[in-house]
VOGU-3710 file (C-alpha; in Angstrom, 3 decimals, decimal comma):
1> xxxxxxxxxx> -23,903/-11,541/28,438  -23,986/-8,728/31,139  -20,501/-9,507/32,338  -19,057/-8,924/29,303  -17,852/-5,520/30,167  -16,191/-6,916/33,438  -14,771/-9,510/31,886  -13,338/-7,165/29,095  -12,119/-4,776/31,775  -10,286/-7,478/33,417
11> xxxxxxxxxx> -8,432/-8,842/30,495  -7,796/-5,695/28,416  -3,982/-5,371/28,507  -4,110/-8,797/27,460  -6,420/-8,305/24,602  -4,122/-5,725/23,376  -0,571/-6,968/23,919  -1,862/-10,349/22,217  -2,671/-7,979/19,021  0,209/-5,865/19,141
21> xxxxxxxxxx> 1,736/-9,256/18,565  -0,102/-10,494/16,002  0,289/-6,921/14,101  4,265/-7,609/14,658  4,061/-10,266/11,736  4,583/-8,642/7,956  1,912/-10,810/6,844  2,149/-9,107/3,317  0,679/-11,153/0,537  1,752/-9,833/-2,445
31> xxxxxxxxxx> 5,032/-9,889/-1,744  6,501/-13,389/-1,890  9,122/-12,431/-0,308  7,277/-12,270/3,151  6,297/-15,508/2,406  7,028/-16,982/5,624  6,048/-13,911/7,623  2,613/-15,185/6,273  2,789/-18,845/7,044  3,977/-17,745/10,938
41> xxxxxxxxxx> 0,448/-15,954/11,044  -1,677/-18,566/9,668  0,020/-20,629/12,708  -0,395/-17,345/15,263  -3,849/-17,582/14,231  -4,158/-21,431/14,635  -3,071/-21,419/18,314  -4,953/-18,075/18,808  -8,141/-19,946/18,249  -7,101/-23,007/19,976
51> xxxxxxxxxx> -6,877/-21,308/22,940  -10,220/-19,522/23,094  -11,898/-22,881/22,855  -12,209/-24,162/19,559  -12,499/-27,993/20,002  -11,283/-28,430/15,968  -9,041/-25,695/14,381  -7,156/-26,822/11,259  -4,396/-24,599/8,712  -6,284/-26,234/5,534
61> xxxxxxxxxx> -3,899/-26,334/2,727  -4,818/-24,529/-0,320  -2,959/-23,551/-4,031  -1,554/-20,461/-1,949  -1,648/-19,790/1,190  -3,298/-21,377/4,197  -6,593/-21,217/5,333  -7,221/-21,742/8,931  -10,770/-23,487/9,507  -11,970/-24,013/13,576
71> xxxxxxxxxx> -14,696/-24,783/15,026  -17,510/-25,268/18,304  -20,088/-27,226/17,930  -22,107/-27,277/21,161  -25,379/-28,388/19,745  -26,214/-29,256/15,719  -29,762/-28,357/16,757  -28,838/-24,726/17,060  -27,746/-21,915/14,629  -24,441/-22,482/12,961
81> xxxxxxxxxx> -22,480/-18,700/12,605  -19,697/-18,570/10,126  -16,684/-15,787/10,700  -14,898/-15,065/8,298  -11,709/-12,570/8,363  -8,243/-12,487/6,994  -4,508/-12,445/7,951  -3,007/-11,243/5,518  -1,896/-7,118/5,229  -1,205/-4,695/2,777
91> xxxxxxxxxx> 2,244/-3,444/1,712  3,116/-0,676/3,683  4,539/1,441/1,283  5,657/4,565/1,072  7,600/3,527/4,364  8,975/7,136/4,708  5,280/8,468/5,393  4,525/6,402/8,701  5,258/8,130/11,977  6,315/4,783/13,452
101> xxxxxxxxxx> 7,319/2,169/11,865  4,564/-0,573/10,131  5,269/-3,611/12,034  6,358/-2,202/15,612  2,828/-1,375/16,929  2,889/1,342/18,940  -0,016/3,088/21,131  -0,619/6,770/20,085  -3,791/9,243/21,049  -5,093/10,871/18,111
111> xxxxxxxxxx> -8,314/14,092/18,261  -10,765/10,614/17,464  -9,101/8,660/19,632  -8,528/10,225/23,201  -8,167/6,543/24,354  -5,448/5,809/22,094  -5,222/3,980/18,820  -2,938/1,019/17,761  -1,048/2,551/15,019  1,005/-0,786/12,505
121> xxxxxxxxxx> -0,298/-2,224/9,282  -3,418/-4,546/9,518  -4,428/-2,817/12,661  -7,368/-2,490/11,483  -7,605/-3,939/7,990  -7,708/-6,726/9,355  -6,299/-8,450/12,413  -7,841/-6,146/14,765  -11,046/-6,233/13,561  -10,530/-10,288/12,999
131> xxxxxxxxxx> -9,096/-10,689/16,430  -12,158/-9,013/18,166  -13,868/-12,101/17,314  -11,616/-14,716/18,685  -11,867/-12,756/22,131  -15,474/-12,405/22,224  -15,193/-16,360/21,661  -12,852/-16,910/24,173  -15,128/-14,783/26,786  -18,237/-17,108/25,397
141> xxxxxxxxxx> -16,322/-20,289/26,439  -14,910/-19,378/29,456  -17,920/-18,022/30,993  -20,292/-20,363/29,537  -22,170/-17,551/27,863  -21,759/-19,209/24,044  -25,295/-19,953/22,305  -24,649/-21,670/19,088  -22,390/-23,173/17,172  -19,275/-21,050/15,705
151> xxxxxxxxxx> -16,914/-22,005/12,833  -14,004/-19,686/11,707  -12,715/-19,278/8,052  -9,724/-16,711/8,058  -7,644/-16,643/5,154  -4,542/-15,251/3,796  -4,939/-13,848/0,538  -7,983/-11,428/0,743  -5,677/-8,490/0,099  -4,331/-10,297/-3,465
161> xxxxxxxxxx> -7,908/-11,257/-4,052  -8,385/-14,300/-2,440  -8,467/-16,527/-5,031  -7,684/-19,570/-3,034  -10,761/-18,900/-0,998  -12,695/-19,433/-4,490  -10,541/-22,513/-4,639  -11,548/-23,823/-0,991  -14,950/-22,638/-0,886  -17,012/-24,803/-3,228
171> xxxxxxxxxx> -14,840/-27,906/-1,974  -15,396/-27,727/1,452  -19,723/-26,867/1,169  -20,569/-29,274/3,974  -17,712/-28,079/6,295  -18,337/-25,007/5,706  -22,519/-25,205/5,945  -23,936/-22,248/8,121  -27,136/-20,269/8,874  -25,117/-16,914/8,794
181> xxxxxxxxxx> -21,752/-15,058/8,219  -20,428/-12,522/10,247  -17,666/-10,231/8,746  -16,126/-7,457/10,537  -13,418/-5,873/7,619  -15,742/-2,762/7,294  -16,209/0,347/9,287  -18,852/2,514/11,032  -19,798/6,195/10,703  -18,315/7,281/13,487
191> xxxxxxxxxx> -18,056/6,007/17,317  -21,102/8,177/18,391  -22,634/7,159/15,075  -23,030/3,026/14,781  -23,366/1,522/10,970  -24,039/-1,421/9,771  -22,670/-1,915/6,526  -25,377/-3,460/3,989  -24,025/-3,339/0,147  -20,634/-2,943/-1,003
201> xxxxxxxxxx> -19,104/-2,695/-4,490  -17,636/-4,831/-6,237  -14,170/-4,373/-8,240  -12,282/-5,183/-11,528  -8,512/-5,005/-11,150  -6,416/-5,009/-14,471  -2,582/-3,690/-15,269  -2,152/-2,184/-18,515  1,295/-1,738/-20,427  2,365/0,175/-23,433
211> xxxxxxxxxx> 4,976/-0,520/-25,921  7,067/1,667/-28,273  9,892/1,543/-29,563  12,413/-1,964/-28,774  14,745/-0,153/-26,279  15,029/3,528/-24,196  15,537/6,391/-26,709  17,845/9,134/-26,322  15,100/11,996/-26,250  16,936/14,548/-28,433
221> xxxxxxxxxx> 17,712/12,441/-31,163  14,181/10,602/-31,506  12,143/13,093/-29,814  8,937/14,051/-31,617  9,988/11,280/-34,140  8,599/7,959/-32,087  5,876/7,655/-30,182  7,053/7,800/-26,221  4,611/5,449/-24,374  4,373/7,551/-20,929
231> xxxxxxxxxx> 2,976/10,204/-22,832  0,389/8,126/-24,575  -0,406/6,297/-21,974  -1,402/8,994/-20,056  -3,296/11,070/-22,749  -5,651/7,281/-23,004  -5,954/6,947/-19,523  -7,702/10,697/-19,352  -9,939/9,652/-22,153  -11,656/7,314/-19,921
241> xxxxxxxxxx> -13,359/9,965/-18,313  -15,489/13,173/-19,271  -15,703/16,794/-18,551  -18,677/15,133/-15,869  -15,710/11,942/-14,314  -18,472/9,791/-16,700  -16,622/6,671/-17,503  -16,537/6,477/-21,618  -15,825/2,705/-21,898  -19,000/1,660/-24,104
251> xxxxxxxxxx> -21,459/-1,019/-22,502  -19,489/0,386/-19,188  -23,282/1,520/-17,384  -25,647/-0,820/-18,649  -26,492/-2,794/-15,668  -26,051/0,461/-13,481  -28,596/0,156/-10,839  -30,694/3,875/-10,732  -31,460/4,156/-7,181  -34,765/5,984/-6,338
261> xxxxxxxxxx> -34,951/9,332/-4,907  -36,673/7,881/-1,962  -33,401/5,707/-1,483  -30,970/8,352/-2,325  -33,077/10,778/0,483  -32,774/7,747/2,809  -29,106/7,488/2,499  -28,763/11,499/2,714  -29,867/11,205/6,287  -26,756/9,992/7,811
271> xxxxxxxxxx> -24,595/12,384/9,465  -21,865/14,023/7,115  -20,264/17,261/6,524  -18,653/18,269/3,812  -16,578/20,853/5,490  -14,982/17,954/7,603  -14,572/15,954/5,201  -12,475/18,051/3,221  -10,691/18,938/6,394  -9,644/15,826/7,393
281> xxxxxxxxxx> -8,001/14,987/4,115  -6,417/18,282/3,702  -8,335/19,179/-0,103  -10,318/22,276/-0,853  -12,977/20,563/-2,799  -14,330/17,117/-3,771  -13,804/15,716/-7,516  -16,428/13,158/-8,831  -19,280/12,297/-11,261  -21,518/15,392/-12,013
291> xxxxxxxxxx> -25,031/14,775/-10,422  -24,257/12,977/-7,322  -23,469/13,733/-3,757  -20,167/13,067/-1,919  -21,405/9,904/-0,050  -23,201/9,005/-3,443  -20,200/8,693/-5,443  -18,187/6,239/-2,908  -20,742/4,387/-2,395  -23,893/3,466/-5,361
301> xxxxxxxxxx> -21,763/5,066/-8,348  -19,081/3,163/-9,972  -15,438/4,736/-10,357  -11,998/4,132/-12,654  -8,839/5,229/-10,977  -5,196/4,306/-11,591  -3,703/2,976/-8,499  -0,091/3,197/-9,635  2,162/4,435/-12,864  5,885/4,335/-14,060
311> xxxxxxxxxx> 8,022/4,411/-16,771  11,118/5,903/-17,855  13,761/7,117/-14,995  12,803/8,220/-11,520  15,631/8,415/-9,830  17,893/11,403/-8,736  18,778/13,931/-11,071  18,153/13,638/-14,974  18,496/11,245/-17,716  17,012/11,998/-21,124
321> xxxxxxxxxx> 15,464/9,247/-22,279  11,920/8,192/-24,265  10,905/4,897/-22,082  10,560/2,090/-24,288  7,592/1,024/-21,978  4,819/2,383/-19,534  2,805/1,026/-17,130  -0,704/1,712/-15,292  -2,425/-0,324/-12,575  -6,132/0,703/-12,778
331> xxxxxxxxxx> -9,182/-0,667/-10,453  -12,677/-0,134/-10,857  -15,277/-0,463/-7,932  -18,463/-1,981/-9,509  -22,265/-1,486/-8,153  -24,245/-4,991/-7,739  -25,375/-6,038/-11,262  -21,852/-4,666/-12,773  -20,397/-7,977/-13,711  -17,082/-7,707/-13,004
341> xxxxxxxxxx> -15,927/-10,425/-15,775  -17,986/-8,596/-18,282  -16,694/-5,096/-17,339  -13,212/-6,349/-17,421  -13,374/-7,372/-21,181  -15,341/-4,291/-22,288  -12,290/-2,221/-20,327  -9,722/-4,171/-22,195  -11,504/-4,136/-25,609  -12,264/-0,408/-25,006
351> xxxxxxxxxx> -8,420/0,332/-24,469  -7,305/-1,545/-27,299  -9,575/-0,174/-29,644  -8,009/3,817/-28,407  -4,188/2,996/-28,725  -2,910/4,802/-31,724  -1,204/2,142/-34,058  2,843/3,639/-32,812  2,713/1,511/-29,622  1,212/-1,564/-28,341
361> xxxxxxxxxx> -0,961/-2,522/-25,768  -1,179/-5,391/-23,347  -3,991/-5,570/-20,402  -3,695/-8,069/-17,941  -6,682/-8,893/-15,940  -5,545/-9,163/-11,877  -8,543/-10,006/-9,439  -12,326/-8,629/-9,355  -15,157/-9,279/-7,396  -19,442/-8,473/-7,067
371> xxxxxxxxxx> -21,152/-6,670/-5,348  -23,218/-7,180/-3,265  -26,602/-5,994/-0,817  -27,480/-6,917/2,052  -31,551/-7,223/3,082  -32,002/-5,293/6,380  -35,319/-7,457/6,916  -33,568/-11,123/7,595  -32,898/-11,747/11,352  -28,979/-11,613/10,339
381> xxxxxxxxxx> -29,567/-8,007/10,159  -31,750/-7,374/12,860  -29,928/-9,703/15,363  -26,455/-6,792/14,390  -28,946/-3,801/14,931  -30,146/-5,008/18,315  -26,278/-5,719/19,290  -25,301/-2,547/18,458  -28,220/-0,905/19,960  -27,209/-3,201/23,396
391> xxxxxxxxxx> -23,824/-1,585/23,420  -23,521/1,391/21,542  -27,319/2,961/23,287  -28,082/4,053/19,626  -29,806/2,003/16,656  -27,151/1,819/13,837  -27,516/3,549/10,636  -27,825/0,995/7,198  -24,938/2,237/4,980  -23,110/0,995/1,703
401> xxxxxxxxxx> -20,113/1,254/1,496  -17,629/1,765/-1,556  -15,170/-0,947/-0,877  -15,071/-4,424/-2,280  -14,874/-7,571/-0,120  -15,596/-10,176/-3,578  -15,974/-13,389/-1,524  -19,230/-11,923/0,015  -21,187/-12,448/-3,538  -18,996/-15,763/-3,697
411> xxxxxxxxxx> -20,342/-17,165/0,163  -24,013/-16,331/-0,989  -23,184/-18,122/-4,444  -21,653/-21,523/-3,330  -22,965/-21,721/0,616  -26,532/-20,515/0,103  -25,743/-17,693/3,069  -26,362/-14,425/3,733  -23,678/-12,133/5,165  -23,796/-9,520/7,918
421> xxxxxxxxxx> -20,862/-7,228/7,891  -20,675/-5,382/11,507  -17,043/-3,224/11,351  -16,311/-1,348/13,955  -13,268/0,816/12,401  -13,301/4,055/11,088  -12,478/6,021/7,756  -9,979/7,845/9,362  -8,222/4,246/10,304  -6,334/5,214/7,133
431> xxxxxxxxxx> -6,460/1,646/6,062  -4,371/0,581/2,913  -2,148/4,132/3,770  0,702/4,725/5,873  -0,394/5,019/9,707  -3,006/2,731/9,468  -4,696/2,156/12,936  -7,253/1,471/15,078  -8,980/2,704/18,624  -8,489/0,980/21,325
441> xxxxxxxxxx> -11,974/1,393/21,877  -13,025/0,477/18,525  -11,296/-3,148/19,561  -12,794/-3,367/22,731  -16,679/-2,716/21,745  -16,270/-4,825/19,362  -15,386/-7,561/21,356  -18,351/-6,481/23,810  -20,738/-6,728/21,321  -20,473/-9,146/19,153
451> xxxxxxxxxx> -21,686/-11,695/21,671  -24,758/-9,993/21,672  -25,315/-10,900/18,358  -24,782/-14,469/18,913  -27,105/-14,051/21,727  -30,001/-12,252/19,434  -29,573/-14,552/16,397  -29,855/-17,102/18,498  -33,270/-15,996/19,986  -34,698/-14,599/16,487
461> xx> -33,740/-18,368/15,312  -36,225/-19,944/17,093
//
């Protein structure tokens, strides 16, 4: 693996220009009508792989969109490594609040990156970080440096919840059979600072909608006379939450896991600053449940917040009117042992049971997911530390992180596997949110080292 570097050095421009491309596609998801932006991915993908030596790379039909399955098997004696990643992106909405537009990549240095960062939706959420794997396979097989066996599952739906994955997974077992899985669609502490993330949460999704009256009310003649749903729906959305940001929903902290204060003075040894922090996203304090740290909260505490809400007019200038409807998208990011099934119904029962009788409610349940922790005593683990350690000169830090990736809980469930998430972006990558990016540098070390971990897995294996 030494002349990785060289070999890195010598086909950078290429690296990059190959993802600007890819980050050209709108592969958005959600939106059907990018529907074919998505499909052209799935096959960008295909040949992607195909080139960097996959003998067997298939777009796998599915109930939604495709999932792209390859594979190089040099030896069924030796370790099998599953990657998994995703091709599909975010909306980029608001559109107004990117610098450059979403889908023309564009090169830009920021104060964390002097090198330059690739600034376009999915830059690093997750093409780039996706990508970095096909070219550390494609330096593997063209320098004869590959150890194992590799398979790739990338799908196309992770950012709508992947439920074709759950579809796929459980009928393709044998296909699909592995000693470990290697995400990278998480981040690091910083690029001085390497993490390895080891638990993340997991995540009900639900959209709620009230009901008044049968049609839009003129707001002088009915006002204070009907019930006008923004305003209740907003007065029952605060009452989910204390003075303390304690979620009320009943039954809502039962299987809360208490961490010890030997594990919360563990965690309170990675770098952070609170000053920074603040700094960076332009706030003069933190908000949060009472009792627990900044990193705490995002991280081993569970959380309710509405992602979106509308009703009535929004446009320019006035109109008077009581909406005969209002809306609320609300997620909450679950701990492990927070079914996400079971906290789902107590949410919907729970905001039922507070809707005064003058409007009615409807909750429809979107996607959710598990948690889910990570041992940092299996080789998986320790064959990412000693990677990082190779490249980075500095043993990573363990973290857990307070996003959701559901299908991790759902690859230990049906494929008997442990997964090892090694991201290489950062928070600041201002994933999900206009100018989303991601170092140049960030792309290229990740490319340099995961082939160390194939290496060390490899040797810990034996």
């Amino acid at each position: 693996m030494e002349n990785v570097q060289k070999y890195i050095a010598q086909h950078k421009d290429r690296f990059i220009n190959e993802l600007i491309d890819l980050l050209k596609i709108p592969s958005i998801s959600a939106d059907p009508a990018y529907k074919k932006d998505v499909l052209n991915t799935a096959d960008f993908v295909k040949e992607s792989l195909e080139k960097a030596g996959c003998d067997t790379v298939e777009i796998c039909e599915t109930p939604g969109y495709p999932i792209i399955y390859a594979e190089k098997i040099i030896d069924p004696k030796l370790p099998t490594i599953l990657i998994y990643g995703h091709y599909d992106v975010q909306p980029a909405d608001p559109i107004e609040l990117w610098t450059s537009p979403p889908f023309e990549p564009v090169i830009k240095k920021t104060a964390i990156h002097p090198e330059g960062a690739i600034f376009a939706r999915g830059a690093c959420d997750d093409k780039g970080q996706m990508y970095m794997h096909v070219k550390a396979l494609e330096y593997m097989t063209n320098t004869g440096n590959l150890p194992c066996n590799v398979k790739f599952m990338i799908e196309g739906e992770e950012e709508v919840g992947s439920e074709s994955l759950a579809w796929f997974v459980p009928r393709n077992k044998e296909k699909l059979a592995n000693d470990v899985i290697l995400i990278s669609d998480t981040g690091m502490i910083a690029n001085d600072i390497p993490s390895i993330t080891t638990g993340l949460r997991g995540l009900s999704y639900v959209e709620v909608e009230v009901t008044g009256p049968n049609r839009d009310l003129h707001s002088g003649l009915y006002g204070g006379a009907v019930a006008n749903p923004i305003n209740i729906l907003t007065k029952m959305i605060a009452s989910l939450q204390d003075e303390n940001n304690h979620i009320t929903i009943p039954g809502f902290y039962d299987t809360v896991e208490e961490l010890s204060a030997e594990e919360r003075a563990e965690m309170a040894k990675a770098p952070f600053s609170l000053d920074a922090y603040k700094k960076a996203l332009d706030i003069e304090d933190v908000h949060g449940e009472k009792g627990y740290t900044t990193n705490e909260r995002n991280a081993i505490r569970p959380t309710l917040d509405v992602n979106g809400i509308w009703g009535g007019y929004t446009g320019e200038g006035a109109k008077t009117v009581i909406a005969s409807k209002a809306y609320a998208k609300i997620s909450m990011r679950l701990v492990p042992n927070q079914d996400w099934k079971e906290i789902t119904e107590l949410f919907k029962n729970h905001f039922e049971s507070i809707a005064p009788k003058s409007v009615k409610i409807k909750v429809t349940p979107h996607h959710g997911g598990q948690g889910y922790v990570t041992p940092i005593d299996n080789i998986g683990y320790k064959s990412a530390s000693k990677a990082y350690t190779k490249t980075f000169g500095k043993t990573p830090i363990p973290q857990r992180s307070g996003g959701s990736i559901p299908i991790v809980s759902l690859f230990e469930q049906e494929l008997n596997s442990k997964s090892i998430l090694m991201g290489f972006g950062l928070n600041s990558d201002a994933i999900h949110s206009p100018n989303e990016h991601f170092g140049v540098w960030n792309y290229l070390k990740g490319i340099e080292t995961i082939p160390y971990f194939y290496q060390y897995f490899t040797e810990l294996s034996k």
